[in-house]
C-alpha positions in Angstrom: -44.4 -31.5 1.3 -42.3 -31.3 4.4 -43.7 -33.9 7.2 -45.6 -32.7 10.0 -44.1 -32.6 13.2 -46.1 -33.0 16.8 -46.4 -29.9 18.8 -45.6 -30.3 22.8 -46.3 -28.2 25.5 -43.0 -26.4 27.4 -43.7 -28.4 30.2 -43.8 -31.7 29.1 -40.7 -31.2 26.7 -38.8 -29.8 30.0 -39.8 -32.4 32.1 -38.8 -35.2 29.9 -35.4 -33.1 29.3 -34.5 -32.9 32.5 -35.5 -36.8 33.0 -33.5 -37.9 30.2 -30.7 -35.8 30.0 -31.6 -35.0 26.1 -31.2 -31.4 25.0 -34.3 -30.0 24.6 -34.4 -30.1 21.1 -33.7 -33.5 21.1 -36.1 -34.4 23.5 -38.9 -32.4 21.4 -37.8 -34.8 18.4 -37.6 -37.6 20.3 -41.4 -37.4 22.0 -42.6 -36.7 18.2 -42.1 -40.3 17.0 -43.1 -41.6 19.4 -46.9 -43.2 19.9 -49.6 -41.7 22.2 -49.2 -45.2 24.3 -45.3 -44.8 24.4 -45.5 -41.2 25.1 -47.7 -42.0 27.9 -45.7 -45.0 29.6 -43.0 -42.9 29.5 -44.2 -39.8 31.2 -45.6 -42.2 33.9 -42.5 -43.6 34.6 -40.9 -40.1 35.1 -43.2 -39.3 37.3 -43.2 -42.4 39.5 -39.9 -43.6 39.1 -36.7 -41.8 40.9 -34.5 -42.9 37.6 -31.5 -42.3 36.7 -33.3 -45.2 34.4 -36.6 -45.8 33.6 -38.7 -49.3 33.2 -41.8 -49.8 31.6 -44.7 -49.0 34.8 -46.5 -52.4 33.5 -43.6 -53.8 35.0 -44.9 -52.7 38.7 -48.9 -53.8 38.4 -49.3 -56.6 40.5 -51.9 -58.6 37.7 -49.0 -58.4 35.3 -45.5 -58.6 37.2 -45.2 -62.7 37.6 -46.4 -63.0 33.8 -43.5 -60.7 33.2 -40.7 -62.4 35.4 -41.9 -65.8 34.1 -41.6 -64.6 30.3 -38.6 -62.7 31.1 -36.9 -66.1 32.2 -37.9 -68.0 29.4 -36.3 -65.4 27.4 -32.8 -65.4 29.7 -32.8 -68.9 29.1 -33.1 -69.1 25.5 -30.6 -66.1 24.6 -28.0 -68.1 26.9 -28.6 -71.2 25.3 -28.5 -69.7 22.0 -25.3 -67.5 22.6 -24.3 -67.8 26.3 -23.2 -64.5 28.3 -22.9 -61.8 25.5 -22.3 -58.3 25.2 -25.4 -56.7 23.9 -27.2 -59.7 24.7 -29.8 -57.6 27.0 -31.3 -56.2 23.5 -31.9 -59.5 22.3 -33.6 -60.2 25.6 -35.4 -57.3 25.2 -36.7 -57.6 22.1 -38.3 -61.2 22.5 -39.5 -60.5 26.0 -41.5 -57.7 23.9 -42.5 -60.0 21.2 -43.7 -62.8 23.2 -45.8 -60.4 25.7 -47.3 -58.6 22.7 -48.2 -62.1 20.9 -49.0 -64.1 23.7 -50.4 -62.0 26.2 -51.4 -59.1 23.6 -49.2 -56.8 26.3 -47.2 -53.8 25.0 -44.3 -53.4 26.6 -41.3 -51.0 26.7 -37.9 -52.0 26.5 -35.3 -50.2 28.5 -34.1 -49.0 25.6 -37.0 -47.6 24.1 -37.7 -45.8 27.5 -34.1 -44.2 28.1 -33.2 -42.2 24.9 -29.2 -41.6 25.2 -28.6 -44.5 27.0 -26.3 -46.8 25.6 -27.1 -50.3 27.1 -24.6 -53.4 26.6 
């Protein structure tokens, strides 16, 4: 049995499209794996951000911004320590800035990444 794909509106499949620079197709595909929360956070940030990138709005509520910056330094410091100024490093960053919000702080975040489909970060 062939798997079931998510249907989306015109609109929000255009919207993200012209956001993202995806094709439309590919921006269809892309919005159907991802979760009702990510699909959300990353409509929100279309619509509040100017891009040409995106960052997770969480980022930008005042209650959660200095938790962020100080976990976000923790996480620069240790990935510097561990392998100094590397390309690609920003994904290891990434990934145990979301880690440590999500267990600590029970926060999901986005990463850059996950936000900007097409984007190839360093």
């Amino acid at each position: 049995m062939p798997p079931v794909t998510q249907q989306f509106d015109a609109e929000t499949v255009m919207r993200v499209h012209r956001a993202t620079g995806l094709g439309p197709l590919q921006t269809r595909d892309h919005l159907s794996k991802l979760s009702e929360h990510h699909r959300r956070q990353l409509l929100t940030a279309i619509e509040q951000q100017s891009g040409p990138t995106y960052h997770d709005p969480i980022e930008d509520d005042p209650s959660v911004a200095p938790l962020f910056a100080q976990v976000r330094q923790e996480v620069e410091t240790l990935v510097e320590a561990e392998s100094g100024l590397r390309l690609g490093r920003c994904h290891r960053i990434w990934h145990l800035t979301q880690r440590t919000l999500r267990e600590r702080h029970g926060i999901e975040w986005l990463t850059p990444a996950q936000l900007n489909p097409g984007v190839a970060f360093d």
